[in-house]
N, C-alpha and C positions, 0 to 999 in steps of 0.2 A: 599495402599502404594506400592513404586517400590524396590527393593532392589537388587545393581549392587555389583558381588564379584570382590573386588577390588584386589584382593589377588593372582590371578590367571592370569599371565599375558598371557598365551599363548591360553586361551580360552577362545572367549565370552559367559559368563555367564549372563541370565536375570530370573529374578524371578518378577512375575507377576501380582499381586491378584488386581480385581477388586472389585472397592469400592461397599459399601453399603450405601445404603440410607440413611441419617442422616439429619434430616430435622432443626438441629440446627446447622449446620456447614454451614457457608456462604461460598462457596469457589471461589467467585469477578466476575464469569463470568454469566451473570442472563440473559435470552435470554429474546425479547419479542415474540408475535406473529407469529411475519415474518421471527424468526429467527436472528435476528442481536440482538448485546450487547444493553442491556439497559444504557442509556448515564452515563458518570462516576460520582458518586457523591462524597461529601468527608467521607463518612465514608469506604471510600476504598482506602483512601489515599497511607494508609500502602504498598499498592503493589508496588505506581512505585513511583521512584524518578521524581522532578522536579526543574525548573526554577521557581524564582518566582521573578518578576519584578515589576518597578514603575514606569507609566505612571506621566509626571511631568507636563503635560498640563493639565491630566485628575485628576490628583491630588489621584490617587488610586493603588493597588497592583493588579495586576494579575497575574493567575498559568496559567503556559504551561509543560505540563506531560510530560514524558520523557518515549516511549518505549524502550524495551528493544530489545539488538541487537542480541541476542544468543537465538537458539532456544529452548532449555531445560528452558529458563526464560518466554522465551513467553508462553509456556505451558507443563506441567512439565511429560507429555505423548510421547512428540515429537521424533522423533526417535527412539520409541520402539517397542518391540515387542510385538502384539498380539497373546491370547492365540490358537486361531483358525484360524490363519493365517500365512503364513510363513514368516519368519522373512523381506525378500527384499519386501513382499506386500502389509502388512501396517508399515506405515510413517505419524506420526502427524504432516505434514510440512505442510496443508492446512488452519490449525485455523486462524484464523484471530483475535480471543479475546484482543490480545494483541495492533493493532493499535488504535492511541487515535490523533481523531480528535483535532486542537484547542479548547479549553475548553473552551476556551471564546468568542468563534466566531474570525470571522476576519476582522481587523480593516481596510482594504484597501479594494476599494470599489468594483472593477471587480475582478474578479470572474475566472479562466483559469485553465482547468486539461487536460493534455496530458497523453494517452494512447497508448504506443507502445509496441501490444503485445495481441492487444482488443478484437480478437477470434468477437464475438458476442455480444449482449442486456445480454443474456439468457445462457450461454455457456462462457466455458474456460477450460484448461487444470485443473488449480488451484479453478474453481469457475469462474462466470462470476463477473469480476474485475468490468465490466462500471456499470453496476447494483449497484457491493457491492460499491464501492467508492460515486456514486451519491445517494443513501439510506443514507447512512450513514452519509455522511458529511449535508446531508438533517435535520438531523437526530442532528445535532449542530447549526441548523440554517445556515448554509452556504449551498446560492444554487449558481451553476455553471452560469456564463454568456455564455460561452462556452466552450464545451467539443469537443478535437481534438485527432482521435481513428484512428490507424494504424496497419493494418495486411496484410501480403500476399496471406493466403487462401480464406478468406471472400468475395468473388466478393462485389459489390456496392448494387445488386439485394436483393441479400442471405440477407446482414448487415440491409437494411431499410423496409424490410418483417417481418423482425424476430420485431424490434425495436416496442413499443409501439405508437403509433402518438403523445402522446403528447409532446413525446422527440426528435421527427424526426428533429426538426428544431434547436434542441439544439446542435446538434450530428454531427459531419461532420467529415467524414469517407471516406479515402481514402486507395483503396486497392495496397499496394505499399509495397517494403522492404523499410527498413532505413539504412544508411548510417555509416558507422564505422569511418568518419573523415571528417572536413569540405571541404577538396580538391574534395570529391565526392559528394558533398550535389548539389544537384539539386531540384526542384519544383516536382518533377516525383521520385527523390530517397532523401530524405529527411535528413541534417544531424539534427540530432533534437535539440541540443543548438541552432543551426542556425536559424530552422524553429521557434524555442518558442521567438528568439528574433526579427525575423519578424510579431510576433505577438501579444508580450506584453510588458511593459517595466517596470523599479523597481518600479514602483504605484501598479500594480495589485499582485496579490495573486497567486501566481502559483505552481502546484502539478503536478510531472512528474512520471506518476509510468512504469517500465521498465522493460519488462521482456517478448524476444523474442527468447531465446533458442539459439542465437549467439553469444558465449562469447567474438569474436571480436569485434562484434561492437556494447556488453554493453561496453566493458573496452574499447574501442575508447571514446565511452559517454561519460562516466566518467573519465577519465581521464582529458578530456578536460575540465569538467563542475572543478575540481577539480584545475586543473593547472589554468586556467583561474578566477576563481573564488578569489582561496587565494594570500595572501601578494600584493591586491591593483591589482589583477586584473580587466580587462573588463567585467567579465562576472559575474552578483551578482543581477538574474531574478527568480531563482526559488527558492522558498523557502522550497518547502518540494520533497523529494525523497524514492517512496517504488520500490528496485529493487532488 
């Protein structure tokens, strides 16, 4: 259990104690082998709120899970303090238990994940993202038609050495920054609503995950993907966003 003194407003107070083993207490996150979640099923409903729709061609219901956006929900460690570490050194902001692939697979037939921010195969500030996103969404039966990974460290050498061969051809990996507004988008500096809609259009299934340590030009991103998008915009290509 975590216990915060809420009472005490001018000093942070954490109180600590690490669980014990309880081999009758499920607590939703069940890793396999390789270390990733084992896929959701519903006796774990309870934890996350969902959508649940009606296909009227298919004539059936389907659930689409709803993660959550706050990090003490995603995992109830996050931002605390460890007892053997000083308070700014650990940070449960790495978990990932909490994203949840579509559960039902996905009904559109290509397949597009954009990575800006893709470090490596093997490697990442956070964990290597192209790794975990392609395992994983593997992992619901959705594989990638292709995967487009953008970094400025990574030379082109470094990115397809490091890369497994069976994904080298999957992978197309340009060493470049990206673009904080489309007046700057070029083929060499990328604005990436731009580049995703020279490369897919509202048939395909697209995943942009975003996270490059420039908070101008994520909120350039987004903003745009946001203004463009709602009240009958242009722009309504990607369907899911981890930034």
């Amino acid at each position: 259990p975590m216990y915060y003194n809420t009472a005490n407003r001018n000093t942070f107070e954490i109180q600590w104690v690490p669980p014990q083993a309880n081999p009758k207490m499920d607590y939703g996150v069940r890793l396999e082998g390789d270390g990733l979640p084992k896929p959701f099923t519903p006796e774990l409903e309870h934890i996350f709120s969902k959508f649940v729709f009606y296909d009227e061609v298919e004539k059936q219901y389907y659930t689409e899970y709803i993660e959550p956006l706050v990090s003490h929900l995603r995992f109830p460690l996050a931002v605390c303090l460890h007892p053997n570490e000083d308070y700014y050194l650990y940070r449960e902001i790495t978990f990932r238990g909490w994203i949840m692939p579509p559960s039902n697979g996905v009904r559109k037939e290509r397949k597009f994940y954009f990575d800006a921010g893709a470090s490596d195969w093997e490697d990442g500030a956070g964990g290597p993202s192209l790794k975990y996103f392609y395992n994983m969404w593997k992992r619901h039966d959705i594989l990638w038609d292709q995967i487009y990974a953008y970094e400025m460290t990574t030379t082109r050498k470094e990115f397809y050495d490091i890369i497994p061969q069976e994904y080298a051809n999957l992978v197309n990996y340009q060493q470049c920054p990206v673009s904080s507004s489309p007046q700057d988008d070029t083929l060499q500096t990328p604005f990436l609503p731009l580049e995703i809609q020279r490369k897919t259009n509202e048939d395909d299934y697209v995943l942009l995950k975003l996270d490059i340590d420039s908070p101008r030009v994520e909120q350039g991103t987004i903003d745009y993907i946001l203004e463009h998008n709602n009240n009958g915009g242009s722009f309504n290509i990607i369907d899911e966003i981890f930034y």
